[in-house]
N, C-alpha and C positions, 0 to 999 in steps of 0.2 A: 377614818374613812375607808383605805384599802382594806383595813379587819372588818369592817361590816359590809365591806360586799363580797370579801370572799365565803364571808360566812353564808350571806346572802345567795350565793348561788352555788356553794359548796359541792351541792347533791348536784352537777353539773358538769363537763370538762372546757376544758380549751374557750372558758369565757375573757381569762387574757387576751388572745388572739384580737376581740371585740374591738372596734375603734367607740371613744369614748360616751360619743353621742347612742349608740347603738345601745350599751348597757342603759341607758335613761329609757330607752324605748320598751324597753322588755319590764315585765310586770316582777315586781316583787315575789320572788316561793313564798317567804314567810310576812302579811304583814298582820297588821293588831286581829285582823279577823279570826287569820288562818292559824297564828299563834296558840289561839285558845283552840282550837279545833286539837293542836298537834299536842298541847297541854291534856285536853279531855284523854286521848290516843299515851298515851304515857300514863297519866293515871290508873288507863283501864289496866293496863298490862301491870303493873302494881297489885291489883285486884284481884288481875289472873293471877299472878305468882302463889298468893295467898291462898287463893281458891281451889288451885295445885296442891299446894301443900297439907291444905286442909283435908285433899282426897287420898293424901299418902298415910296423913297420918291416920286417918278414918279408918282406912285397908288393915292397916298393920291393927286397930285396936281389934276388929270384928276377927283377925285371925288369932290372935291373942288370949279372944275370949275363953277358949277352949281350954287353956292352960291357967286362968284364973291369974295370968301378969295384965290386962287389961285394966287400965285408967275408967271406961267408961263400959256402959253396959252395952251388949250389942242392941237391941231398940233404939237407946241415946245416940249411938256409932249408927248404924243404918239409916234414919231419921237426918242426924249431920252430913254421911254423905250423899244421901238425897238433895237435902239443900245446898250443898258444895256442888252438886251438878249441874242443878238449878240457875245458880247464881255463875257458873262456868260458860251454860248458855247462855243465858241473857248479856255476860259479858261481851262473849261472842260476835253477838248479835249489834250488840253497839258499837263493836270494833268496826263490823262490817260497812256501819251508817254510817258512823265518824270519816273512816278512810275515804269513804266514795263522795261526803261533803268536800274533803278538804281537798282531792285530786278534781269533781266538778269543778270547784269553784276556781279553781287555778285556771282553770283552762276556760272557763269563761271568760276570767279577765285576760286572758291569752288572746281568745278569739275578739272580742272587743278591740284588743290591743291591733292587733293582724288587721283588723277590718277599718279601724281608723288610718290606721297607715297607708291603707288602698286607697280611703278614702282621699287622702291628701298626693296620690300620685301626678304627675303630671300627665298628660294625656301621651306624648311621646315615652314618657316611661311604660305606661301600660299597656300600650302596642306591643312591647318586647316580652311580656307573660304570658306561657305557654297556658291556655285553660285547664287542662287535666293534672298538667304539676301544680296550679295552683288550688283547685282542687284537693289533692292532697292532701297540701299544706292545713288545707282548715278541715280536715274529716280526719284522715291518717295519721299527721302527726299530730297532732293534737288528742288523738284518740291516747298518741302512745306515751304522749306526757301525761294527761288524767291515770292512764295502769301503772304508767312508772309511781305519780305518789300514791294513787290510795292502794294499788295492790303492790306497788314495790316498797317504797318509801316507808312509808306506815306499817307494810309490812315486816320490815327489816327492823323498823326500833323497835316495836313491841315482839318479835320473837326472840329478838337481842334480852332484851329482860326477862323474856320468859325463861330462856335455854337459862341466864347466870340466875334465876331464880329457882329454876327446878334445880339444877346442879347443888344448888347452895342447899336445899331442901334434903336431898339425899344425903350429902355429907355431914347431915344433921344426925338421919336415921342409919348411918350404917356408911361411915367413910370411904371403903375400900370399895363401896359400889359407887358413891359420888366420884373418885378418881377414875372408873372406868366411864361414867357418862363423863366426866369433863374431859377424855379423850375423843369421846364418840363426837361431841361436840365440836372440838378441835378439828376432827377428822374430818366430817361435815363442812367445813365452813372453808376449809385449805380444799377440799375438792370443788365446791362450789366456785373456790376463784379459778383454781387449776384448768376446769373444763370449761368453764365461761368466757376464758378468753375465744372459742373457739364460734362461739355467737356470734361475734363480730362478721366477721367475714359472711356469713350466712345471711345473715340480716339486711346488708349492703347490697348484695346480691339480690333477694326477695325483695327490695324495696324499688331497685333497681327497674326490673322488668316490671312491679307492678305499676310503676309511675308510665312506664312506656305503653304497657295495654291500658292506662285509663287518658295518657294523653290524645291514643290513634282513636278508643271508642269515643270519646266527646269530640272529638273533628269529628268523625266519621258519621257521628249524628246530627252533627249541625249542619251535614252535606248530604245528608241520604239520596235525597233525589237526584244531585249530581253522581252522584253513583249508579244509581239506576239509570240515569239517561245515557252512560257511556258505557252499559253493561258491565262493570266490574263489580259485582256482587260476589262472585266467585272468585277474584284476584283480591279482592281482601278481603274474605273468607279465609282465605289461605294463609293470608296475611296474619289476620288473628290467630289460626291454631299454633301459628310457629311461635307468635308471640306465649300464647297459652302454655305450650309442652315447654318454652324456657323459663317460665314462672313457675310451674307445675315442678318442676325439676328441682330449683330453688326452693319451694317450699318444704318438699321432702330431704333437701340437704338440712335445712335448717330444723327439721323434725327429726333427724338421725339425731342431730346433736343435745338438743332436746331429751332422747330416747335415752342417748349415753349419760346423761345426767341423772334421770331417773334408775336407770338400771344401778349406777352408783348406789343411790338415796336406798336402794332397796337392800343392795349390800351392806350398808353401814349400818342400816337398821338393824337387819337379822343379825352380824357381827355384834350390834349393843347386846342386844337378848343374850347371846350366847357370853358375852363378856359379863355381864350381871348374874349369871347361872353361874359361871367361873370365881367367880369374887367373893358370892354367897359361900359357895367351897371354901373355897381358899380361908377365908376367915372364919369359917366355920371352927367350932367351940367342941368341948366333947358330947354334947349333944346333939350333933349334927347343926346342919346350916340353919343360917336365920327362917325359915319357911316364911313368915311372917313379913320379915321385911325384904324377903325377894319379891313377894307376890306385891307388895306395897312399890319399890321398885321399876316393878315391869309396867303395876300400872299410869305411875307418872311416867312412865319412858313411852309407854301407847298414845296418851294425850300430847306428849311435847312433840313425838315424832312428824306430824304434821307441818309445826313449823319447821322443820328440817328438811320437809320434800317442798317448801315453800322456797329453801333458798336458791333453787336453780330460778325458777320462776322469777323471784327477783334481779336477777343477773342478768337474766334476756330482759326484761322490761328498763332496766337499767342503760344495755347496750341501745335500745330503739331507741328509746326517750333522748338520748346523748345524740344517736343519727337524727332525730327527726329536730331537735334543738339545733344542731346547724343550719339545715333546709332553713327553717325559719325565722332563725338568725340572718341567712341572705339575704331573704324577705324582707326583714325590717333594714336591712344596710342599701337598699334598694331604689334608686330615685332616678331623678329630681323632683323633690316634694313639692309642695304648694302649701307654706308655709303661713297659718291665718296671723294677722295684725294682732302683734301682745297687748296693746289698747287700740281696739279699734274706733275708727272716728264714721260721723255719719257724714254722707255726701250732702250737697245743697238741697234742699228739696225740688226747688227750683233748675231745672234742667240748664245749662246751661252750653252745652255739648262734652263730646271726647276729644281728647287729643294723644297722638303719638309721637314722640320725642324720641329720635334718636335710637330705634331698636332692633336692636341684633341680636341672633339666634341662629347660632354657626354658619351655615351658609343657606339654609332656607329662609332667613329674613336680613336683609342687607343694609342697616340706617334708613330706619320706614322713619319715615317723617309725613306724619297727616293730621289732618282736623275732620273733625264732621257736628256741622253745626245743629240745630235744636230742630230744623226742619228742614234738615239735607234729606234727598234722597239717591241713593250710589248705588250706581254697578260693578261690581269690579269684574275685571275677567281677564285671563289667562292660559297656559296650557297646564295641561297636566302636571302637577309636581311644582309649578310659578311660585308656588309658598301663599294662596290664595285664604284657606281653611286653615294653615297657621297663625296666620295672620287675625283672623276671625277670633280665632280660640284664645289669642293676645290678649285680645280686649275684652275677653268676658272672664281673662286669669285661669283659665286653664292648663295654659301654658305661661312658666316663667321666661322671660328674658334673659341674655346673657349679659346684655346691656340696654341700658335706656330708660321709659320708663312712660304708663300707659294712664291717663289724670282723666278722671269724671266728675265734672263742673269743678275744673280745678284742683280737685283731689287727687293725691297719688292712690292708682285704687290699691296698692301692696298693703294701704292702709283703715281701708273702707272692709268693715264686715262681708263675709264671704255672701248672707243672707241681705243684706243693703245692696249689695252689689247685682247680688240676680235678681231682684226686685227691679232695679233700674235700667238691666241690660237682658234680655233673653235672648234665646237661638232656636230656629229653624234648621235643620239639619235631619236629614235621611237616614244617617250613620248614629244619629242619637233614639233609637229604638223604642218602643212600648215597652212597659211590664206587663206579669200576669196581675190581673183585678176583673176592670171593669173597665171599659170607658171612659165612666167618672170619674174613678182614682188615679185615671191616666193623663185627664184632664188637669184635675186637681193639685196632681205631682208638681204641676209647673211655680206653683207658690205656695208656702207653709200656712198661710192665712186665705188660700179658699175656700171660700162656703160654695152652697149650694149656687147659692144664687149668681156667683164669680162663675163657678163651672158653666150655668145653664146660657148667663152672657154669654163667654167666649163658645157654645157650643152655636150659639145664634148666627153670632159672626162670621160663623163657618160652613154657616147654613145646612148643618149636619141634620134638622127637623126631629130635635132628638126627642120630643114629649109623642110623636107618632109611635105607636109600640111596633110598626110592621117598619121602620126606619132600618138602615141598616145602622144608624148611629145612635139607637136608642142606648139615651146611657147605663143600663144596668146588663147592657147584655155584655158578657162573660169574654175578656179579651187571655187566650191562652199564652203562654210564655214563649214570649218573642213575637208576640201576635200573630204564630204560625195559621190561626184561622181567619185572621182577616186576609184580604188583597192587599196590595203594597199600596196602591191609593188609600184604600182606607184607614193605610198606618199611615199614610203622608196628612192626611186630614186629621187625625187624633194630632198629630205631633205639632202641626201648625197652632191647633186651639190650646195645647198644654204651654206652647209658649207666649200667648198672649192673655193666660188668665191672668199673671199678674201686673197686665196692662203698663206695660214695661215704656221708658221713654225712648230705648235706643232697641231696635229690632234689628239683631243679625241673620241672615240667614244663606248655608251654603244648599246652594244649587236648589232649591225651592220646588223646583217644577218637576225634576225628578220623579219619575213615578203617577205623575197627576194627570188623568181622563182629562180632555175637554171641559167637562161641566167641574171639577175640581180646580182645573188650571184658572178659570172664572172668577169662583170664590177666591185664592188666593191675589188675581188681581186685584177685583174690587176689596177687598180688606187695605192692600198695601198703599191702594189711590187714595182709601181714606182713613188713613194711619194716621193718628197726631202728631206722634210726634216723627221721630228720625231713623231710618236703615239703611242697613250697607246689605248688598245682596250680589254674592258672587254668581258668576254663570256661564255657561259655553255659547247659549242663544242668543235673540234677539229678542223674546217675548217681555222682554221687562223694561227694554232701550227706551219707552213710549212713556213711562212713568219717570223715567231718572229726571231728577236735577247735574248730574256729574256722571263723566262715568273716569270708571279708574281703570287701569293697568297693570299685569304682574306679569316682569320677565327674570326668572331663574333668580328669586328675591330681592327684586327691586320694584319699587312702587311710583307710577307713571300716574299722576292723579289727574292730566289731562286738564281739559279747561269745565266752567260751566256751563252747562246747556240750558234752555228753557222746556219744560218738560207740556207733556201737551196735554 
């Protein structure tokens, strides 16, 4: 078990450090899929070696011809190494499809992985995630895992093969040159680690400030007009450049180093040439040097050279991909989850109420002990901070408990499907926002199984007159992201009917009224007077006192449920 997972994530560091669960969360480098990918990527570099080889020894016969030592005739040799070129490219060619499959596709199941994980956050965990870092997380690093394998990774085995294949090749045609490329090689590969420690630092650095200018520009856009309205355009303006010139600056550190690498790869190069021109000598016969197989030589050493100015490249994609696998290592080590039922069971169909038993949640909920039966209707209310909307998001499981435990018709819901459960219980809330779509699909979002006709119901109920095409609720008109083009009543109205398409039997709703006209605050009455079944609806007002059966109470997480009223 420990050998296949260090194997597992080898091409990786410090995944020790991991606590156990955390390695389960992170997707497999290599599984049955991406095997055969990294099998195809291995074979080809096989193929390359060959197809190298076949170009040295091509060279050497077309120069050969002249002297009549020639194996083949130059047409047969010219023809051969046409087709050895040929077949060089289209190798090429598939390296490059192969590699980008098999780093995509990691980082797919990466981002699936990352995205399911959010999905399971608690609501109080996700308060604490800075937008623009997370952000990042799924564009940035993830970009720098996908380069790490198909251009690092992939790149590293097959020039691996290629360098001890071309090497091997020379030492075939002419030993004393394959000893000077098997140094050139060496030399390459010990500078490569030499200079590449120096990535590090640079990288950390550029990552650093990029994270800081894309956490200030996503606030900074999700607040513009608070900007505008206090005139600071110009104070974070300023803001930004200073941000800008210390990234700008990082950038170009981490481009010196870069440079130095390259300037290396250029020297080793020119130092092989000149070392193959020396070796030819050296071994030279008494009729002067091999001509033949220096020119054959130089030219496997022009084709391998590539992979050679390849290895800085993979060193920095190696250093990111290592930074950006912690970042998202945090990520996945990040909670408290909301963990779905390993068999989940179905509630009663039959409503029977909720109940709260005994539930605590550090100091914002305090042994909430409550009922609400199949045709209660409840106000709760509080001050600011009372633990009101906690309390709410309890019972619809978005929030875990630290103790206790939250039963629908009897059911522990930690047990009931996450989809069972928002079927039977929906929310009304302000702070739960629209998407970009339409109306419709805004509508619709509220349950997995609405059709049209579920949407065009709960759009009635809400007296949105949405088949009018001059409506403002007409459902196909175009609702932008974050619904920054509607009014905030008209996102309070979408969100009302999203939570009542799937004709839920317990209706929660915080602060309802929030944001609603007159003629809006109406609808919401009359819907909630003729609810079937049961809500609990927190509040600061008195607009809904007139509907309660019960009203409740929250002081600093304690819950006061008061007596029953007769609602009028």
């Amino acid at each position: 078990m420990q050998l296949a997972t260090s194997v597992r994530w080898s091409c990786f560091s410090n995944r020790r450090l991991l606590p156990l669960f955390l390695r389960r969360s992170l997707p497999e480098l290599f599984n049955p899929r991406r095997l055969w990918l990294l099998a195809a990527l291995i074979t080809n570099g096989f193929f390359q070696v060959g197809a190298l080889a076949a170009v040295a020894f091509l060279i050497r016969e077309i120069m050969n011809a002249s002297n009549d030592t020639a194996a083949l005739s130059v047409p047969w040799a010219s023809g051969g190494l046409i087709a050895a070129n040929l077949a060089l490219g289209f190798l090429k060619w598939h390296e490059l499809v192969a590699s980008q499959r098999l780093g995509e596709d990691y980082s797919m199941d990466m981002r699936r992985a990352a995205f399911h994980h959010l999905g399971r956050l608690s609501l109080h965990a996700q308060t604490k995630l800075r937008g623009g870092s997370l952000q990042l997380r799924f564009v940035n690093d993830l970009t720098a895992i996908r380069n790490w394998i198909s251009q690092g990774l992939a790149r590293l085995i097959l020039s691996t093969i290629i360098a001890l294949g071309a090497v091997a090749a020379l030492w075939v045609i002419e030993p004393a040159m394959g000893l000077v490329l098997s140094g050139i090689v060496v030399l390459a590969m010990l500078g490569a680690l030499a200079i590449g420690g120096m990535f590090d630092h640079s990288i950390r650095k550029a990552r650093k400030r990029r994270g800081q200018i894309a956490a200030n520009i996503s606030e900074k856009i999700a607040n513009t007009p608070v900007i505008q309205a206090f005139a600071h355009v110009d104070i974070e303006r300023q803001k930004l450049k200073k941000q800008s010139r210390r990234l700008a600056d990082a950038q170009v550190e981490k481009a010196a180093v870069t440079g130095i690498f390259r300037g290396y790869m250029i020297f080793v190069v020119g130092s092989g040439i000149a070392g193959l021109v020396a070796a030819a000598n050296w071994s030279a016969g008494p009729a002067g040097p091999d001509t033949a197989a220096l020119v054959s030589a130089i030219g496997l050493f022009s084709l391998l050279s590539p992979n050679l100015f390849r290895l800085g490249r993979v060193y920095e994609f190696w250093k990111t991909a290592r930074i950006a696998r912690e970042k998202l290592a945090r990520l996945f080590e990040f909670g408290p989850t909301i963990i779905p039922a390993a068999e989940p069971r179905k509630p009663r169909k039959r409503f029977s109420g909720l109940k709260v038993e005994n539930v605590s949640l550090g100091s914002v909920l305090c042994s909430i002990n409550c009922s609400i039966e199949a045709t209660d209707r409840i106000v709760l209310k509080g001050e600011n901070g009372a633990g009101k909307t906690t309390l709410l998001n309890t019972m619809l499981r978005l929030v875990e408990p630290e103790k206790g435990r939250v039963r629908l018709s009897g059911t522990d819901i930690r047990t009931i499907s996450t989809g069972s459960l928002r079927r039977q219980i929906s929310i009304i809330s302000p702070s739960l926002g629209v998407m970009k779509g339409t109306i419709a699909s805004n509508i619709a979002y509220g349950s997995k199984k609405a059709d049209e006709s579920d949407v065009a119901w709960a759009a009635e109920r809400c007296a949105m007159d949405a088949g009018n095409p001059k409506s403002p609720f007409q459902l196909e008109r175009k609702v932008h992201e974050g619904g920054r083009n509607l009014s905030a009543g008209e996102r309070m109205r979408i969100i009302i009917a999203r939570a009542i398409v799937s004709r839920p039997n317990l209706l929660l709703l915080d602060e309802p009224e929030t944001h609603l006209d007159p003629a809006s605050l109406q609808v919401l009455l009359t819907l909630l007077g003729e609810f079937e079944g049961a809500w609990l609806a927190t509040s600061h007002g008195e607009v809904l006192d007139h509907l309660a059966t019960h009203h409740w109470s929250m002081t600093n997480g304690r819950l006061d449920i008061g007596k029953e009223v007769l609602a009028a």
